[in-house]
PDB file of N, CA, C and O in Angstrom, chain B, residues numbered from 101:
ATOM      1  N   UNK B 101    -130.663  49.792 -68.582  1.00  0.00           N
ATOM      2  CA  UNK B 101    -129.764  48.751 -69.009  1.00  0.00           C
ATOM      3  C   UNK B 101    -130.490  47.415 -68.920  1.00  0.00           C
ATOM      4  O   UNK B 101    -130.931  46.902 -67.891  1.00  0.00           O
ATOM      5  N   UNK B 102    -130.531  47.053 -69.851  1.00  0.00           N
ATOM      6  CA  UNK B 102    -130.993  45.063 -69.904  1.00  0.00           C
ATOM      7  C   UNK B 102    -130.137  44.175 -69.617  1.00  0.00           C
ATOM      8  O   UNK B 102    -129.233  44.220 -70.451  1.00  0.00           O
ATOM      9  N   UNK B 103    -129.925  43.194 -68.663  1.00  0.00           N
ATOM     10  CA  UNK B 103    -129.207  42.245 -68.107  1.00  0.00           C
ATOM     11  C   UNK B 103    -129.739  40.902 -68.527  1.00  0.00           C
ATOM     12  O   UNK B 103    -130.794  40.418 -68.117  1.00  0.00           O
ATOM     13  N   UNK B 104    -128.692  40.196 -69.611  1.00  0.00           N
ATOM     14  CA  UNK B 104    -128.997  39.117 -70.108  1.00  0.00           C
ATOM     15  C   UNK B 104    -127.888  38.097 -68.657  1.00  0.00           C
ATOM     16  O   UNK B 104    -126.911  38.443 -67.993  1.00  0.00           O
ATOM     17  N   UNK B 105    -128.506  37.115 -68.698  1.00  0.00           N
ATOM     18  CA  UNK B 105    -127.885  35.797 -68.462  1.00  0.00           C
ATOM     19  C   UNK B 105    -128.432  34.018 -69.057  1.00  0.00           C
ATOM     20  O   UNK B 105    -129.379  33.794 -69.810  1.00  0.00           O
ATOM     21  N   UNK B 106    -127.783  33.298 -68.626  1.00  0.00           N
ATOM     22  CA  UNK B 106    -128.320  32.052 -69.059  1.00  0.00           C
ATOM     23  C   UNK B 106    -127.763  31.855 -71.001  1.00  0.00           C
ATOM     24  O   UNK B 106    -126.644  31.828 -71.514  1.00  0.00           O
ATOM     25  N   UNK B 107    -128.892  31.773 -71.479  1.00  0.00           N
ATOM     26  CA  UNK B 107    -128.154  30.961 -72.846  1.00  0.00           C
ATOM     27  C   UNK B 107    -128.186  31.977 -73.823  1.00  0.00           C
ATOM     28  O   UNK B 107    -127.556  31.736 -74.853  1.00  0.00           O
ATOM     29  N   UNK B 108    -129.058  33.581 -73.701  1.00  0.00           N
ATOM     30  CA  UNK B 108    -128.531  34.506 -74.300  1.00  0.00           C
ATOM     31  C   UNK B 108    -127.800  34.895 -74.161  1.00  0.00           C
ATOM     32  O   UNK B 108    -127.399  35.355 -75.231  1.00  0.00           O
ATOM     33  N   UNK B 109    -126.581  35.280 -72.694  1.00  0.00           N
ATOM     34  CA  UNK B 109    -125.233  35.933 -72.289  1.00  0.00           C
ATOM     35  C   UNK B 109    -124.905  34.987 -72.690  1.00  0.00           C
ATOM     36  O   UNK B 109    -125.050  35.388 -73.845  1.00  0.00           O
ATOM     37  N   UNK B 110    -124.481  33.769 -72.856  1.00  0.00           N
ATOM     38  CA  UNK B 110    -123.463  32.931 -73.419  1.00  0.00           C
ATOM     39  C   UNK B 110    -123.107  32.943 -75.192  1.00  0.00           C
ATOM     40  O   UNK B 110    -122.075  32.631 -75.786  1.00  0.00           O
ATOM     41  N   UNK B 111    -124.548  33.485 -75.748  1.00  0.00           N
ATOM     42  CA  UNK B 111    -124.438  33.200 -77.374  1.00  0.00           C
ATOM     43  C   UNK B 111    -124.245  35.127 -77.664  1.00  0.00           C
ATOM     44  O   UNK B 111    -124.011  35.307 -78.859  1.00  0.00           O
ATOM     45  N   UNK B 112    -124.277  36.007 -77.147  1.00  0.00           N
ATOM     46  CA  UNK B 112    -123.508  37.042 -76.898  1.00  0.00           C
ATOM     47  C   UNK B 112    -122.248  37.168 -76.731  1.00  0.00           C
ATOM     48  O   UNK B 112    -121.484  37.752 -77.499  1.00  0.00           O
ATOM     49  N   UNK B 113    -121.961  36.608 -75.685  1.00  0.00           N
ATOM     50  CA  UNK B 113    -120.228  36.801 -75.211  1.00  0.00           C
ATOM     51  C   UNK B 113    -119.671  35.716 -76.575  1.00  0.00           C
ATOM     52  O   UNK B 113    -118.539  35.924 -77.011  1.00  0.00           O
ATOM     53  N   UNK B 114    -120.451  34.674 -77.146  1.00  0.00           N
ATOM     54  CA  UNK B 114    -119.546  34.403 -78.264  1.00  0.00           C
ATOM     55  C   UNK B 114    -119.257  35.010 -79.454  1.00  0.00           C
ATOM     56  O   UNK B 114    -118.351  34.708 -80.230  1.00  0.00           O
ATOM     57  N   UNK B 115    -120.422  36.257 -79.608  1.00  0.00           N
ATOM     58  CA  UNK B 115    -120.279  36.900 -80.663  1.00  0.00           C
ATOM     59  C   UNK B 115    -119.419  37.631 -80.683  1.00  0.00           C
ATOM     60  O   UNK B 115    -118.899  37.889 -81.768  1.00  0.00           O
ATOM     61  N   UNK B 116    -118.896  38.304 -79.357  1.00  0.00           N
ATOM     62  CA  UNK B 116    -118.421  39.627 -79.031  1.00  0.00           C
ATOM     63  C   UNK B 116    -117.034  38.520 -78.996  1.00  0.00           C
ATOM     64  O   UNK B 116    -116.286  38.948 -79.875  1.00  0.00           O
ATOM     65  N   UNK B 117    -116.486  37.475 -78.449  1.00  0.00           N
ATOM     66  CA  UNK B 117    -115.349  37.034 -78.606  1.00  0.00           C
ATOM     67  C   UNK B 117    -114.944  36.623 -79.814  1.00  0.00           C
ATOM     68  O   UNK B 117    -113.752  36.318 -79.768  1.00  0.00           O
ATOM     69  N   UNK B 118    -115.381  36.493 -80.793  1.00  0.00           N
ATOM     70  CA  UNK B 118    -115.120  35.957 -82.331  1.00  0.00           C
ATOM     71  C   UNK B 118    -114.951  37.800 -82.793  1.00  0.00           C
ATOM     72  O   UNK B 118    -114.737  38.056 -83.978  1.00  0.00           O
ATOM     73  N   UNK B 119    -115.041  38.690 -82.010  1.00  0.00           N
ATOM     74  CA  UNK B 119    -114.926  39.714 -82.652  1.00  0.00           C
ATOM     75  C   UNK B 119    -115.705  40.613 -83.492  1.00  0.00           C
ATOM     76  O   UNK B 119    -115.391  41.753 -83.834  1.00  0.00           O
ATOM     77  N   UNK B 120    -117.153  39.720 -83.892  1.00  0.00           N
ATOM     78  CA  UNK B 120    -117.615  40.976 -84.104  1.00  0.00           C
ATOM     79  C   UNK B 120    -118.416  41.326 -83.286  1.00  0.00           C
ATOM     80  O   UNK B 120    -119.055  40.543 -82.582  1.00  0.00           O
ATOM     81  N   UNK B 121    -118.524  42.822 -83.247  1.00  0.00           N
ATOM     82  CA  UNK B 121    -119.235  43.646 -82.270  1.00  0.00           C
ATOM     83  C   UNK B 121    -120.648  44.038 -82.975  1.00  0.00           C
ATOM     84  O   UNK B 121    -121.621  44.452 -82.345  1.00  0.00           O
ATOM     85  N   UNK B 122    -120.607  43.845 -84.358  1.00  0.00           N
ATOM     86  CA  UNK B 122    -122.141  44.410 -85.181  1.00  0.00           C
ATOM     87  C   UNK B 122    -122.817  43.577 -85.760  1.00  0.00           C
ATOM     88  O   UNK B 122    -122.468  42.979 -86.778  1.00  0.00           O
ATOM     89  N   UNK B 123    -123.966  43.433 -85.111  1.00  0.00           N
ATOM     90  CA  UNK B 123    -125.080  42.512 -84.943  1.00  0.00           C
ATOM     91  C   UNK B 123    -126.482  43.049 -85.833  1.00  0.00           C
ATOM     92  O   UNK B 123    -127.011  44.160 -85.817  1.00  0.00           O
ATOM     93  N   UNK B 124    -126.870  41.766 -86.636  1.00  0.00           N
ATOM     94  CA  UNK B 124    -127.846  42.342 -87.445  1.00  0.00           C
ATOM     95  C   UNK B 124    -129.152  41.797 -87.007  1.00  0.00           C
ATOM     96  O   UNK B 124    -129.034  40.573 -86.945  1.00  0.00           O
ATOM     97  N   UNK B 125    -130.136  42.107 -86.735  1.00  0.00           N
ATOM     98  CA  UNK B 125    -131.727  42.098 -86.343  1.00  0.00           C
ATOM     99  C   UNK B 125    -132.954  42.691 -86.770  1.00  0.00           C
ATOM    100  O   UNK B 125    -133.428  43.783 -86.457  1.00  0.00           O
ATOM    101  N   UNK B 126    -133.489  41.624 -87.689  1.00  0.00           N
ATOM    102  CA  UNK B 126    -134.786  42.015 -88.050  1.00  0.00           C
ATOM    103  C   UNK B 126    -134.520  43.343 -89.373  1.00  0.00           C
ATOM    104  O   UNK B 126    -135.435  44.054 -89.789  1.00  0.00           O
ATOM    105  N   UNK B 127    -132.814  43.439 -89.937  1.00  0.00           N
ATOM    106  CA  UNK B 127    -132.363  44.207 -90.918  1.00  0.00           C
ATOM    107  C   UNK B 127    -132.239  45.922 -90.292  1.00  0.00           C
ATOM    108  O   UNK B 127    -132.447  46.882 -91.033  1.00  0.00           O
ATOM    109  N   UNK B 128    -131.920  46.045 -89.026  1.00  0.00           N
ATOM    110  CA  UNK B 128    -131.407  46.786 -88.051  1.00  0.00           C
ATOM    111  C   UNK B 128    -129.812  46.025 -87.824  1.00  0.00           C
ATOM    112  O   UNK B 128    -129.648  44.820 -88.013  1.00  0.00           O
ATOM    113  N   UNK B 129    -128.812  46.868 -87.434  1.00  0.00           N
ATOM    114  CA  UNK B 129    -127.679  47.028 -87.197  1.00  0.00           C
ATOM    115  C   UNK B 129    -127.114  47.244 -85.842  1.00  0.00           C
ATOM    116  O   UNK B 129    -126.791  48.427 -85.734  1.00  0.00           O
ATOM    117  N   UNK B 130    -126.832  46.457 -84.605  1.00  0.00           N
ATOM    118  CA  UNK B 130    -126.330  47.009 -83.493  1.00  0.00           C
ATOM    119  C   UNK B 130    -125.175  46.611 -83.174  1.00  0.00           C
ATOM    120  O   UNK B 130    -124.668  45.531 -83.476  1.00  0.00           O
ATOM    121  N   UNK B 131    -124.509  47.843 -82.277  1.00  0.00           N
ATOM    122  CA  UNK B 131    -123.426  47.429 -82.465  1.00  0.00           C
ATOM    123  C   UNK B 131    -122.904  46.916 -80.554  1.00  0.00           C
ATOM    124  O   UNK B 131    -123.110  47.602 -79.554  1.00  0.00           O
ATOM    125  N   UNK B 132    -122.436  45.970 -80.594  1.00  0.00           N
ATOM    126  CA  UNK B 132    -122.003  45.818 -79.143  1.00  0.00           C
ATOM    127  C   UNK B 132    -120.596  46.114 -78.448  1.00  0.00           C
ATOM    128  O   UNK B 132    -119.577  45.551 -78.847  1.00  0.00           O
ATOM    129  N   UNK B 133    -120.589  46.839 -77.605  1.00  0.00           N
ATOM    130  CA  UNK B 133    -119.175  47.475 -76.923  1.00  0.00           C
ATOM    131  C   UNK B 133    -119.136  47.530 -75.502  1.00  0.00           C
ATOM    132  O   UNK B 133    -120.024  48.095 -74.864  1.00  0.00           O
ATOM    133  N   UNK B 134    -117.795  46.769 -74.770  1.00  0.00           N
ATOM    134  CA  UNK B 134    -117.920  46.594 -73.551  1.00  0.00           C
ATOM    135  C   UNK B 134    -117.369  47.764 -72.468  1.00  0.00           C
ATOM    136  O   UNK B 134    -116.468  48.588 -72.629  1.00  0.00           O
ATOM    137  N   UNK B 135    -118.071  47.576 -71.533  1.00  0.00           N
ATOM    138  CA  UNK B 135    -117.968  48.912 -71.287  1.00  0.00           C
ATOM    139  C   UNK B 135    -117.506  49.028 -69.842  1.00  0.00           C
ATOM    140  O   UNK B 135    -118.425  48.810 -69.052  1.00  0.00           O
ATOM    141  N   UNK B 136    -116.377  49.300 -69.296  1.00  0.00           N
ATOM    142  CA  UNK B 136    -115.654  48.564 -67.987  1.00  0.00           C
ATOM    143  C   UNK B 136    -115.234  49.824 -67.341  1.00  0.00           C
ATOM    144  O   UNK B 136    -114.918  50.906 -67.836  1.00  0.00           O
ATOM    145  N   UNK B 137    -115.314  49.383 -65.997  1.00  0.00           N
ATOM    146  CA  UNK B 137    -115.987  50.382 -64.986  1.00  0.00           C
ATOM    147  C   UNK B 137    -114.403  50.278 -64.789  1.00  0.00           C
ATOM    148  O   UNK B 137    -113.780  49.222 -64.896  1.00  0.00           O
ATOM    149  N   UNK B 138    -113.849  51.503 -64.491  1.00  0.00           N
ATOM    150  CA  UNK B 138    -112.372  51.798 -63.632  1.00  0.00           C
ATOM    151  C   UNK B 138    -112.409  51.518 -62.532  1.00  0.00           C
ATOM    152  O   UNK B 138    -113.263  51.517 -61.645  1.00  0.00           O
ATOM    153  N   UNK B 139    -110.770  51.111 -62.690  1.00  0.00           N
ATOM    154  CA  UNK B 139    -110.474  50.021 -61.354  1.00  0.00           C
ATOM    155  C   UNK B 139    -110.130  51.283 -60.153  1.00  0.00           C
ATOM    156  O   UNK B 139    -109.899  50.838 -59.028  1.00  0.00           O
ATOM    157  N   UNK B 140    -110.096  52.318 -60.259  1.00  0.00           N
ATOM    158  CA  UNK B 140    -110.052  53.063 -59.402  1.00  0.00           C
ATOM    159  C   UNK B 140    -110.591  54.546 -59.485  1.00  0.00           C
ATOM    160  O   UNK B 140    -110.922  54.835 -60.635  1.00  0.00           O
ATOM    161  N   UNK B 141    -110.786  55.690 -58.449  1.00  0.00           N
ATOM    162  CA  UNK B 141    -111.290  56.834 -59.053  1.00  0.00           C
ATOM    163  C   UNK B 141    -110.526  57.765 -59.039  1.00  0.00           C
ATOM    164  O   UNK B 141    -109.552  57.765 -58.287  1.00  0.00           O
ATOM    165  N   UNK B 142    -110.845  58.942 -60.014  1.00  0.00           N
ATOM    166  CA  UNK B 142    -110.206  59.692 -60.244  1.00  0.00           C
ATOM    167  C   UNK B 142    -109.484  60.153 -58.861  1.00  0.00           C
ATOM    168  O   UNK B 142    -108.280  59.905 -58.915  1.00  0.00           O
ATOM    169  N   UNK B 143    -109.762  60.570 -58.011  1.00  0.00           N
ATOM    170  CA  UNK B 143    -109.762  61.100 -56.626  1.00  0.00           C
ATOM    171  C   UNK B 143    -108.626  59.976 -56.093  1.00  0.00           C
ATOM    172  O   UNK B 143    -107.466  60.218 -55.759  1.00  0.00           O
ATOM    173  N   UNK B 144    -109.334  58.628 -56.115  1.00  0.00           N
ATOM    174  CA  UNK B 144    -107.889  57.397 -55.659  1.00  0.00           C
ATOM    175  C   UNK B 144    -106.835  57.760 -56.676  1.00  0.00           C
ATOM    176  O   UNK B 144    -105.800  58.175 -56.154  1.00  0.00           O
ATOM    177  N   UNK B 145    -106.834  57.725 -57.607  1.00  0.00           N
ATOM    178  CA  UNK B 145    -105.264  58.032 -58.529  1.00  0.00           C
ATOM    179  C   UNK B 145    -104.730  59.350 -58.083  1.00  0.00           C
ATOM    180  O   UNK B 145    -103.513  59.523 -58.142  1.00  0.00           O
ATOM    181  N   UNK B 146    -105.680  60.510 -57.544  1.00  0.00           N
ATOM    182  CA  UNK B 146    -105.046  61.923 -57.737  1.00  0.00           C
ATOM    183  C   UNK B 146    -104.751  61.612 -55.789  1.00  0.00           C
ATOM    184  O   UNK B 146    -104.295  62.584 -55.187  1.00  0.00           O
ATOM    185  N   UNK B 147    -104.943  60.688 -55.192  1.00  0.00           N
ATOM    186  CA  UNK B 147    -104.079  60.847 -53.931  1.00  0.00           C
ATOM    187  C   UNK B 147    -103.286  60.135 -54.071  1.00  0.00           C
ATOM    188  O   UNK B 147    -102.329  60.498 -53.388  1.00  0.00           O
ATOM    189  N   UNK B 148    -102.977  58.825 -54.845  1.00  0.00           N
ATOM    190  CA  UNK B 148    -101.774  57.874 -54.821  1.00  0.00           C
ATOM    191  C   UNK B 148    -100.650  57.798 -56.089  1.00  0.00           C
ATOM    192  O   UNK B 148     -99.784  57.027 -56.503  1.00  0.00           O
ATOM    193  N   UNK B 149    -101.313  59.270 -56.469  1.00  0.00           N
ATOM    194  CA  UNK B 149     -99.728  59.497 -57.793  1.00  0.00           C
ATOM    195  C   UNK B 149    -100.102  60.773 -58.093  1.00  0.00           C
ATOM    196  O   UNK B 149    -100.898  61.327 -58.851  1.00  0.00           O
ATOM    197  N   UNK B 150     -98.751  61.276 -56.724  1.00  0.00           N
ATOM    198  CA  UNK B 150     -98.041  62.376 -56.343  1.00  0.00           C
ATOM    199  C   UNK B 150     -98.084  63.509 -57.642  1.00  0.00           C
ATOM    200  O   UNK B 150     -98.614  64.619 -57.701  1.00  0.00           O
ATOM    201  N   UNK B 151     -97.197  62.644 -58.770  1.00  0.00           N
ATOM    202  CA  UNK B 151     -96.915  63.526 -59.695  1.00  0.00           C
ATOM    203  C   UNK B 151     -98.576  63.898 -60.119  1.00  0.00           C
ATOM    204  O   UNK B 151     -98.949  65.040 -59.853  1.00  0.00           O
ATOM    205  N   UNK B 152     -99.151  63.345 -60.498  1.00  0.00           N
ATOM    206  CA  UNK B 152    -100.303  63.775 -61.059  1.00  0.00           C
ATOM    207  C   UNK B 152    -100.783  64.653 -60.309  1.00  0.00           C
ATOM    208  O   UNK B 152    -101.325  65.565 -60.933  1.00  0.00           O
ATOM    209  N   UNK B 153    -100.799  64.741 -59.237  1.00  0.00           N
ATOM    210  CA  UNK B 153    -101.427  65.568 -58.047  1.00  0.00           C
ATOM    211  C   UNK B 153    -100.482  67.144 -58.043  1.00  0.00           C
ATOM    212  O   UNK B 153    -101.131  68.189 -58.100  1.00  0.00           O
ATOM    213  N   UNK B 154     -99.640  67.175 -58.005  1.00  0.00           N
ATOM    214  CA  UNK B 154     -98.664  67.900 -58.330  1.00  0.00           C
ATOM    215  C   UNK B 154     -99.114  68.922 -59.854  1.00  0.00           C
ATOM    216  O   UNK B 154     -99.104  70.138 -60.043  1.00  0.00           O
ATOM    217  N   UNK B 155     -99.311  68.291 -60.329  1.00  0.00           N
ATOM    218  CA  UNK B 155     -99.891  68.616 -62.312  1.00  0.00           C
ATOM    219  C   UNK B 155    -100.935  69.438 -62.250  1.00  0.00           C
ATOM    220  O   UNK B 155    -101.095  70.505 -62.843  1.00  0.00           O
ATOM    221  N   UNK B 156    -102.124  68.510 -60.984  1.00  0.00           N
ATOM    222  CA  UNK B 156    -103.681  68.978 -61.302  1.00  0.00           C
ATOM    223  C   UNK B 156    -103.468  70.467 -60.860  1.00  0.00           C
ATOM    224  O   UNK B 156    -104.055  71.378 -61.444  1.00  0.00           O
ATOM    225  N   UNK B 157    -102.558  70.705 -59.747  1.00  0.00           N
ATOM    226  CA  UNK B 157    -102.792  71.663 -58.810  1.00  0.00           C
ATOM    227  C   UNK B 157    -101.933  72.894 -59.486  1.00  0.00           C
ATOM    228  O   UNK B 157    -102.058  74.110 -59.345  1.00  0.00           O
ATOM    229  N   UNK B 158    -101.017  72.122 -60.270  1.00  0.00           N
ATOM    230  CA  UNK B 158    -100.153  73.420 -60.601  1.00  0.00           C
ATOM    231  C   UNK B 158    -101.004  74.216 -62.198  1.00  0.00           C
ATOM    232  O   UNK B 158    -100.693  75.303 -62.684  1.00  0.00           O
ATOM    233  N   UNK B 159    -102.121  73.236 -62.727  1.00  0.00           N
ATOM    234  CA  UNK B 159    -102.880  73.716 -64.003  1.00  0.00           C
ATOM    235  C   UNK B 159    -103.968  74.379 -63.080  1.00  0.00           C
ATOM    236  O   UNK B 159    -104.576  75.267 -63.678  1.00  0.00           O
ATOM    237  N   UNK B 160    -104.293  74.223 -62.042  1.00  0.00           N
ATOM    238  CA  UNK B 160    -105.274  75.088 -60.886  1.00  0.00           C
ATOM    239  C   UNK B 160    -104.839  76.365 -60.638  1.00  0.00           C
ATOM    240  O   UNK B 160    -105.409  77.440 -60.447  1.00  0.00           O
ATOM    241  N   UNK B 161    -103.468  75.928 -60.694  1.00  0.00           N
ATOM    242  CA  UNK B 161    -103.076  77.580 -59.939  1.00  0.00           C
ATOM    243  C   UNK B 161    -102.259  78.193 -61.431  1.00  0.00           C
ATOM    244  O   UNK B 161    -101.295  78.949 -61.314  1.00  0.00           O
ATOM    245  N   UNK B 162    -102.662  77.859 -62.501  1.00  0.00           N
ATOM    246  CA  UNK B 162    -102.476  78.688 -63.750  1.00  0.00           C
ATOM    247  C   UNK B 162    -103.476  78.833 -63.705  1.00  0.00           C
ATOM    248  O   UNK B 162    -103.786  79.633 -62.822  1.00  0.00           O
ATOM    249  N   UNK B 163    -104.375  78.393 -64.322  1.00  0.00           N
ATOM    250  CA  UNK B 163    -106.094  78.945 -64.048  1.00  0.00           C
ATOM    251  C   UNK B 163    -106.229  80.263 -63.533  1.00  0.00           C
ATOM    252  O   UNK B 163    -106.369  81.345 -64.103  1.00  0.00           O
ATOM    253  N   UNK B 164    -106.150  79.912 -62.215  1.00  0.00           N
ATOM    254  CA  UNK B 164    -106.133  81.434 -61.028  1.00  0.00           C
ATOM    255  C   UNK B 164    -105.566  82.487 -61.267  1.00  0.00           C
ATOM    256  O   UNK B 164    -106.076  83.587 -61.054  1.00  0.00           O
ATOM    257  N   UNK B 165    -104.147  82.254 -61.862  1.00  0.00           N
ATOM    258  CA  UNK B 165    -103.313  83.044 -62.654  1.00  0.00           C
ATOM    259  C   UNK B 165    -103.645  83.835 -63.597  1.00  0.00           C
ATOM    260  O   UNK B 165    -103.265  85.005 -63.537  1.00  0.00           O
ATOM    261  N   UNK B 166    -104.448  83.371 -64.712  1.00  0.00           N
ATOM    262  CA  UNK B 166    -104.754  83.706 -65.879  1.00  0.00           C
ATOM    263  C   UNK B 166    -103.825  83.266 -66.772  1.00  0.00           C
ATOM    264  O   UNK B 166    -103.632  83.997 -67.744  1.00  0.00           O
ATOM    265  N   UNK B 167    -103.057  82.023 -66.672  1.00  0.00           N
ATOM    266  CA  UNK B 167    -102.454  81.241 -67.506  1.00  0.00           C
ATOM    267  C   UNK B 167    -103.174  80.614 -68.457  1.00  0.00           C
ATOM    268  O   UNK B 167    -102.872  79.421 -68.500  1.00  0.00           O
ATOM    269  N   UNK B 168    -103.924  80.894 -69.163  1.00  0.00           N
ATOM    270  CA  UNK B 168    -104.291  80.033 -70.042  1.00  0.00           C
ATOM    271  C   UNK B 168    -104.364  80.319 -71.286  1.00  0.00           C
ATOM    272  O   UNK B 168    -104.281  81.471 -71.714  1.00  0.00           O
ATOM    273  N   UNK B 169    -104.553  79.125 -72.112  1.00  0.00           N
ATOM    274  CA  UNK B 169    -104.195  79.794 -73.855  1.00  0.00           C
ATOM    275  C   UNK B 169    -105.538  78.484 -74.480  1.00  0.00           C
ATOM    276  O   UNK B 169    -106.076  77.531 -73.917  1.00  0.00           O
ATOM    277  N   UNK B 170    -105.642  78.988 -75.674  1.00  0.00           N
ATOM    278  CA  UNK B 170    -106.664  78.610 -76.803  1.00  0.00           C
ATOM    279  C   UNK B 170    -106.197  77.190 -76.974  1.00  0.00           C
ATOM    280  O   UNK B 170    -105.379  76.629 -76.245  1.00  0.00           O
ATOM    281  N   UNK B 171    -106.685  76.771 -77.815  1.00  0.00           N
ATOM    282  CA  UNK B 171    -106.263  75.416 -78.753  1.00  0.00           C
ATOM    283  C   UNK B 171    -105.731  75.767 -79.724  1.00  0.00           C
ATOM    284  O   UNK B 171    -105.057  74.906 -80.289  1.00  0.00           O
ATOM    285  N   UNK B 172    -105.773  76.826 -80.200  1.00  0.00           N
ATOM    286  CA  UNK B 172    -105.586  77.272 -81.411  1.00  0.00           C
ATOM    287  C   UNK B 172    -103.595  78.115 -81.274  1.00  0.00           C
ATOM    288  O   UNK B 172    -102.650  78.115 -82.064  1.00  0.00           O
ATOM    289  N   UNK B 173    -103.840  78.856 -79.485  1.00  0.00           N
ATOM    290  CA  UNK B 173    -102.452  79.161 -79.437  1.00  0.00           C
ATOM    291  C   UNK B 173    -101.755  78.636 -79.286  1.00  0.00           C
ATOM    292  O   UNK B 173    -100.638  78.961 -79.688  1.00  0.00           O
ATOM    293  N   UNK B 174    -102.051  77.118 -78.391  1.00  0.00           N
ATOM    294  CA  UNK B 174    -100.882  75.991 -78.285  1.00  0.00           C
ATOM    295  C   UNK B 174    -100.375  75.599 -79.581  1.00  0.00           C
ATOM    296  O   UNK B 174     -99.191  75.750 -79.880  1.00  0.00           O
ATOM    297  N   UNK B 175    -101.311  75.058 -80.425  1.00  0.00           N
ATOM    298  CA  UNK B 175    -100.845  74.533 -81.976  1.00  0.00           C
ATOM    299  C   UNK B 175    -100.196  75.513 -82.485  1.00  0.00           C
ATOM    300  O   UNK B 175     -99.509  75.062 -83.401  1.00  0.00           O
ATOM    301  N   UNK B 176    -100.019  76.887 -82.344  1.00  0.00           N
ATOM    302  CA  UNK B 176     -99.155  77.836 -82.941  1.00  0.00           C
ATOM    303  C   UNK B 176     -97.732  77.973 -81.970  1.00  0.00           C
ATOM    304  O   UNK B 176     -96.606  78.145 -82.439  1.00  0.00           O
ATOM    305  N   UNK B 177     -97.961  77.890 -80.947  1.00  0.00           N
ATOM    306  CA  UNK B 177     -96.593  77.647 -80.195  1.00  0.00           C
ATOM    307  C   UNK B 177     -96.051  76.369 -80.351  1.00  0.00           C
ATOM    308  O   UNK B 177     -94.846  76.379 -80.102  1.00  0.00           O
ATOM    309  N   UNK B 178     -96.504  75.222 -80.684  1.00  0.00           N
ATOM    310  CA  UNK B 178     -95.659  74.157 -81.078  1.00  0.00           C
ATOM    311  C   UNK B 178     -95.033  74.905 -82.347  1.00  0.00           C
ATOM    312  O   UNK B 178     -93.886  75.322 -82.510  1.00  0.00           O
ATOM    313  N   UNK B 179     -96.161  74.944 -83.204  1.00  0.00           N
ATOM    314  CA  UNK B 179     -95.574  75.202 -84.672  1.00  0.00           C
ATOM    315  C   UNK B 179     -94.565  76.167 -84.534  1.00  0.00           C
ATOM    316  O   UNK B 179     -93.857  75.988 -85.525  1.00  0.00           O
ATOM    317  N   UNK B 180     -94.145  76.983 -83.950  1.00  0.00           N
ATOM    318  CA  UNK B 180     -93.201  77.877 -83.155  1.00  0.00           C
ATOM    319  C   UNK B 180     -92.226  77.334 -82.467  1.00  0.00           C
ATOM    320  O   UNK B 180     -91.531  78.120 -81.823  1.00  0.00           O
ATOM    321  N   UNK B 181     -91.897  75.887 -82.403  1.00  0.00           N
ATOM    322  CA  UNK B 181     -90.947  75.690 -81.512  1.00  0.00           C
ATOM    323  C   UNK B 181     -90.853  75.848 -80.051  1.00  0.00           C
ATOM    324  O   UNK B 181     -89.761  75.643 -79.522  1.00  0.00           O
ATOM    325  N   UNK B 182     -91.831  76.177 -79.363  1.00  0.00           N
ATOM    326  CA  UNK B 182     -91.965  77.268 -78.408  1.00  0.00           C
ATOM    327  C   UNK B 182     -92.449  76.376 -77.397  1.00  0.00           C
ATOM    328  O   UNK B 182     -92.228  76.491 -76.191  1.00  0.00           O
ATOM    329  N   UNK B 183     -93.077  75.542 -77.917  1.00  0.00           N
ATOM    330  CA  UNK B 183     -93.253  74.250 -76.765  1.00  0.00           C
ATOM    331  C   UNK B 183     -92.869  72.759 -77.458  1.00  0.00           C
ATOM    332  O   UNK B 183     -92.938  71.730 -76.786  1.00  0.00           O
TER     333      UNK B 183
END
């Protein structure tokens, strides 16, 4: 990763705030996209929301089960009404 600061991060962050993200150089094309680190981890969300925790464990213990179906059988059980 390259870490701009000073008067290139400033004429950057204006490009990227006027919105465009695709930058032309030397008749090359790049495109810029920001890229933001989660405010928490998976592991912090799956201990502080219950329900989710509840979800992970109960698609764990279908797993174990042998509950599981295709992509292909879900889209036919919707199309079925069925879910």
């Amino acid at each position: 990763m390259k870490k701009f600061d000073g008067n290139i991060a400033k004429v950057m962050k204006e490009i990227i705030s006027d919105g465009e993200t695709v930058i032309e150089i030397d008749g090359k094309k790049y495109h810029f996209s920001l890229i933001e680190e989660p405010e928490t981890t998976v592991s912090e969300d799956i201990e502080y929301d219950l329900d989710l925790k509840q979800k992970l464990l109960q698609a764990k213990k279908d797993i174990l089960d042998g509950k599981t179906y295709t992509s292909e059988k879900v889209i036919e059980m919707i199309q079925q009404g069925k879910l």
